[in-house]
C-alpha positions as CSV (number, residue, x, y, z in Angstrom):
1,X,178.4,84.8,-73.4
2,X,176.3,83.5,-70.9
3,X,178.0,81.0,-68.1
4,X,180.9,83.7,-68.4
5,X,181.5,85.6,-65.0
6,X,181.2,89.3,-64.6
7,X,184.8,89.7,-64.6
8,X,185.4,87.9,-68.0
9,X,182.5,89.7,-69.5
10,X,184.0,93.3,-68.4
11,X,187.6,92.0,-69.8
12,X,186.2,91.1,-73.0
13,X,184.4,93.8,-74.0
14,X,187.0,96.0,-72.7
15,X,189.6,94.8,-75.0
16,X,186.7,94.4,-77.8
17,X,186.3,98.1,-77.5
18,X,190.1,99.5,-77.4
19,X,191.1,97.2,-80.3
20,X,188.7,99.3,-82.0
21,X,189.8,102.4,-80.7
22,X,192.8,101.0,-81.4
23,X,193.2,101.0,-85.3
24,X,192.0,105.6,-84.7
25,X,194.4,106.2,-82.3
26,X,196.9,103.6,-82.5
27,X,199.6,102.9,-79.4
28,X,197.8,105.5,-76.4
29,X,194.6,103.4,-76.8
30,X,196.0,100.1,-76.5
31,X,198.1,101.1,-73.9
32,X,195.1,102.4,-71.9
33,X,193.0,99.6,-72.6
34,X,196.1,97.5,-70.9
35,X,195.4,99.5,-68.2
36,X,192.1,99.3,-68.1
37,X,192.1,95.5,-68.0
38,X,195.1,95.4,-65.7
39,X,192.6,97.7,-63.1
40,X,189.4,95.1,-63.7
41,X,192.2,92.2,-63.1
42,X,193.2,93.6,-59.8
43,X,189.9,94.8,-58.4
44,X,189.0,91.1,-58.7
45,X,192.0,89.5,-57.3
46,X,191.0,92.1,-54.6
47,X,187.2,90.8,-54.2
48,X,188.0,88.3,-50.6
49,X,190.0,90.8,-49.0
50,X,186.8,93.2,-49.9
51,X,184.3,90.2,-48.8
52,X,187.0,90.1,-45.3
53,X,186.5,93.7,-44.7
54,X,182.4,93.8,-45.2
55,X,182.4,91.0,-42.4
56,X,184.7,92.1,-40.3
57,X,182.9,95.6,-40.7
58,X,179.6,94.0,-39.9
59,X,180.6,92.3,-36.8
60,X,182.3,95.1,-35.2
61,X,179.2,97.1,-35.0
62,X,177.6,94.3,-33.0
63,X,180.9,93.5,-30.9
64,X,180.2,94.1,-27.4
65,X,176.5,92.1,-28.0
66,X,178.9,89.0,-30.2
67,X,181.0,89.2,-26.5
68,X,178.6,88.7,-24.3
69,X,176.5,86.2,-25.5
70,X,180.0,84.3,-26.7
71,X,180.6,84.5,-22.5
72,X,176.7,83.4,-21.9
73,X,176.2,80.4,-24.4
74,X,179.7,79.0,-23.2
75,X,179.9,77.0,-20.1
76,X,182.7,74.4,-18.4
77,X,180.2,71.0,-17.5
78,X,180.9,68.9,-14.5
79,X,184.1,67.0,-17.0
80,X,185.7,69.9,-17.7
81,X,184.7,69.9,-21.0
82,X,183.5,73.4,-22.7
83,X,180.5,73.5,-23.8
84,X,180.0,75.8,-27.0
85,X,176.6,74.5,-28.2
86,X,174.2,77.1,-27.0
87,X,177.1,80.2,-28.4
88,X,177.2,78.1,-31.9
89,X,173.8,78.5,-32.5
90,X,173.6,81.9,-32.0
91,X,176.6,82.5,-34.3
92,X,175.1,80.9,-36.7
93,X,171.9,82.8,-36.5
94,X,174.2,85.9,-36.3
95,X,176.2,85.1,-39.7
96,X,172.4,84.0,-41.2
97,X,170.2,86.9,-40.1
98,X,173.0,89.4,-40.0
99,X,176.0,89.3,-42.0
100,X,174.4,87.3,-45.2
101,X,171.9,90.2,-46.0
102,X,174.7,92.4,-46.3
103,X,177.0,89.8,-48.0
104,X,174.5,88.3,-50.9
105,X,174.0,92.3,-52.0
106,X,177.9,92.7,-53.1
107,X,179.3,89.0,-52.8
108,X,176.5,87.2,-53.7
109,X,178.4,84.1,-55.3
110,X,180.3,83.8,-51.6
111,X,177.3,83.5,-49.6
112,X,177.1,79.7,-48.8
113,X,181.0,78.9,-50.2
114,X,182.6,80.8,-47.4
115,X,180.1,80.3,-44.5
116,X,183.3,78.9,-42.6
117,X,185.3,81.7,-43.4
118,X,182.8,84.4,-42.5
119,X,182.4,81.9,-38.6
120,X,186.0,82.4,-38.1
121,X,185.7,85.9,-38.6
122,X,182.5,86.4,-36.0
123,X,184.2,84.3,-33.4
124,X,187.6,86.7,-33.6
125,X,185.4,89.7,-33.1
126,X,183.7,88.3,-30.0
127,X,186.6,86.4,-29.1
128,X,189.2,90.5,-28.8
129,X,186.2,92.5,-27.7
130,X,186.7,92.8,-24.3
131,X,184.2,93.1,-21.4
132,X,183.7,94.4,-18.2
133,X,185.0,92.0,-15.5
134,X,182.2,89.3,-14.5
135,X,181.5,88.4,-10.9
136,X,182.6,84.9,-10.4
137,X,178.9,83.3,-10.0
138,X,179.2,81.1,-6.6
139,X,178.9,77.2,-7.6
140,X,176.3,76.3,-4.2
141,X,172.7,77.0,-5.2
142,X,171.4,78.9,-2.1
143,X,174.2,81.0,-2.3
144,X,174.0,81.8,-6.4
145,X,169.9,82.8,-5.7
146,X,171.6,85.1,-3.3
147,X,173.7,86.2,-5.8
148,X,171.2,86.6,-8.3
149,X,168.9,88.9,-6.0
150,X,172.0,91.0,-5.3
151,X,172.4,91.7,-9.1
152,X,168.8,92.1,-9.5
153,X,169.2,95.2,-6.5
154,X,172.2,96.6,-8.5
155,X,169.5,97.3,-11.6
156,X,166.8,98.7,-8.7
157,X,164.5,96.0,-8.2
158,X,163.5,95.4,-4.8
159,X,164.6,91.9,-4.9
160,X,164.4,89.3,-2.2
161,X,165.5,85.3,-2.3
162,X,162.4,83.1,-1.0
163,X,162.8,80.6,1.9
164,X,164.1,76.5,0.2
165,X,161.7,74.9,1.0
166,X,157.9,75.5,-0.2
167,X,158.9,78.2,-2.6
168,X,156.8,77.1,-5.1
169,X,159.6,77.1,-7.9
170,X,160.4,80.3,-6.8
171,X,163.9,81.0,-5.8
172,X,164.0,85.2,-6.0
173,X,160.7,87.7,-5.9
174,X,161.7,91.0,-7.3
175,X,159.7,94.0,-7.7
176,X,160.4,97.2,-9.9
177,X,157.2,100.1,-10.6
178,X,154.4,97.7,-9.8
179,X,155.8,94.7,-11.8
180,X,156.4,91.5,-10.4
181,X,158.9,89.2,-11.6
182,X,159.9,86.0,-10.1
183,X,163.1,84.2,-11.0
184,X,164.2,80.0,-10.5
185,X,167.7,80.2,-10.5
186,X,170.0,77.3,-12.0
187,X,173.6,76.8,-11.5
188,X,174.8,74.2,-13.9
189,X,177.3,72.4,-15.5
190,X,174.4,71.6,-18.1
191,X,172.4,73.6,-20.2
192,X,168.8,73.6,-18.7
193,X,165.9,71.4,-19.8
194,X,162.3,72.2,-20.0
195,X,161.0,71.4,-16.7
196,X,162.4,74.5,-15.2
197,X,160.3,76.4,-17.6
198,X,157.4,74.5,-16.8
199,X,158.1,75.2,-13.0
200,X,158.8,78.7,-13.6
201,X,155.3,79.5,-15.3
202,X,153.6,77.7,-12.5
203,X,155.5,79.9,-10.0
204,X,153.9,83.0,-12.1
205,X,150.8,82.1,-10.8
206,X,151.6,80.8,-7.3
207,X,152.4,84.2,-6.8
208,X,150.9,86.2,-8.7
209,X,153.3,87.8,-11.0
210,X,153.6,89.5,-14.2
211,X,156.8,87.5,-15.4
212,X,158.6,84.7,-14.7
213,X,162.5,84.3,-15.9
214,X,164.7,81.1,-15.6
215,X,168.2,82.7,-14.9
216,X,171.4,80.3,-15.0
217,X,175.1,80.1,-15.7
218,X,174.9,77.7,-18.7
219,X,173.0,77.8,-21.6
220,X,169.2,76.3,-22.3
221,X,168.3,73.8,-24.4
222,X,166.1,73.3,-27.8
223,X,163.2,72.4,-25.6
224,X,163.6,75.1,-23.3
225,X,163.8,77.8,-25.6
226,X,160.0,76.6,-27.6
227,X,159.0,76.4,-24.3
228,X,159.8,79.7,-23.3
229,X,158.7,80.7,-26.4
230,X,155.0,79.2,-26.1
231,X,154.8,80.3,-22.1
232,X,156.4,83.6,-22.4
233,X,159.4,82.8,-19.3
234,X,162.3,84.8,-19.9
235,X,165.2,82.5,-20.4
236,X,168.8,84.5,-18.5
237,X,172.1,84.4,-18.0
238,X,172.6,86.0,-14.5
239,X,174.9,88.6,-16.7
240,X,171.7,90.1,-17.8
241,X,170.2,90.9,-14.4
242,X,172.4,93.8,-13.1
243,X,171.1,96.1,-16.4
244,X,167.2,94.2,-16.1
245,X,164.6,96.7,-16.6
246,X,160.8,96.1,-16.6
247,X,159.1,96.3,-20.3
248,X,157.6,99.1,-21.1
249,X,154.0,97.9,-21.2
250,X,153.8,98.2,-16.9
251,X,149.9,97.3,-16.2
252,X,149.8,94.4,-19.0
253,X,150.5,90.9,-18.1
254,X,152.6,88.9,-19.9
255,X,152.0,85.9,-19.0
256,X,148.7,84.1,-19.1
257,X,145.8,84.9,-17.2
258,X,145.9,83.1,-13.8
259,X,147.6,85.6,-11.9
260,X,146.9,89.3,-10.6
């Protein structure tokens, strides 16, 4: 019987065994193993809302995190035009690293068919979970570092905008129990490229801090992120400053040597 499915396997030797129970105790056993092929039938025709519920189930544990980076990774660029790349990404990565570990152990055959179906579900959970109001970030860039510093206070950091011209790459210093961090701040209609990682780092050591953090309104792009991966800058949306905390490991630099 191999090639059969599960289902079609339980049905068969279901009725195999209550035709033989059958010819001992005539009509009750057929009749119960009608049932009992009747319950396998349903429980099957049952399986996607099942497979629904485990995603939807899954999701709703991570909502408020789905919500917020669904409101970070989505940006309006100078056309109008919403951009959804950076917040299709990390859905994917969400349904990949997430949901499918969960899925493959009970629905293992729907993994990679209903990849689409499970998207639509994430993007419904983010979409209805609803989140605290956010400050409307100002759109002139002296005036968003400003605003940046201000949500930097709100979390405790002692946090200050530098003067425009010979910052250094620096827009904001901010300091929090004896760690440094300073911040280039980027409002755009673009997700950000590389160079303001590279400018960020370099800021590190101009002054002599422990961490450096690109913070913007829009997303960051492919480069960016291995970037920020290989130097170590924090890549932000300026949601994430009013609840920014220091890393636990106060004392050890985390950036490479070249600073204090």
């Amino acid at each position: 019987m191999s090639g059969r499915s599960p289902t079609a396997i339980r049905l068969f030797w279901t009725m195999v065994a209550g035709s033989s129970a059958g010819f001992w105790y005539g009509a009750p056993a057929f009749a119960a193993t009608g049932a009992a092929c009747l319950a396998i039938l349903i429980h099957r025709l049952d399986r996607p809302r099942r497979f629904r519920a485990l995603v939807r189930r899954v999701c709703r544990r991570h909502a408020e995190t789905l919500a917020l980076r669904r409101r970070q990774e989505r940006f309006i660029d100078a056309y109008g035009n919403t951009i959804e790349d950076g917040w299709l990404r990390e859905r994917d990565y969400f349904i990949e690293r997430t949901v499918m570990p969960r899925i493959e152990a009970r629905f293992a055959d729907y993994a990679e068919t209903r990849f689409e179906e499970m998207a639509a579900i994430v993007e419904r959970v983010a979409r209805r979970h609803a989140l605290p109001e956010a400050d409307e970030s100002p759109e002139d860039g002296i005036a968003y570092e400003r605003f940046c510093a201000q949500l930097l206070q709100q979390a405790g950091w002692r946090a200050r905008p530098t003067q425009a011209s010979g910052d250094q790459g620096c827009d904001v210093v901010a300091e929090r129990d004896g760690f440094r961090l300073v911040v280039q701040c980027k409002r755009y209609g673009r997700p950000v490229g590389n160079a303001a990682v590279q400018e960020a780092a370099a800021a590190a050591l101009h002054w002599s801090a422990d961490m450096a953090a690109v913070v913007s309104n829009a997303g960051f792009t492919p480069a960016a992120r291995k970037l920020a991966g290989t130097t170590g800058v924090w890549l932000l949306h300026h949601d994430a400053l009013a609840e920014l905390e220091p890393p636990r490991e106060v004392g050890r630099r985390l950036l490479p040597a070249g600073g204090r």
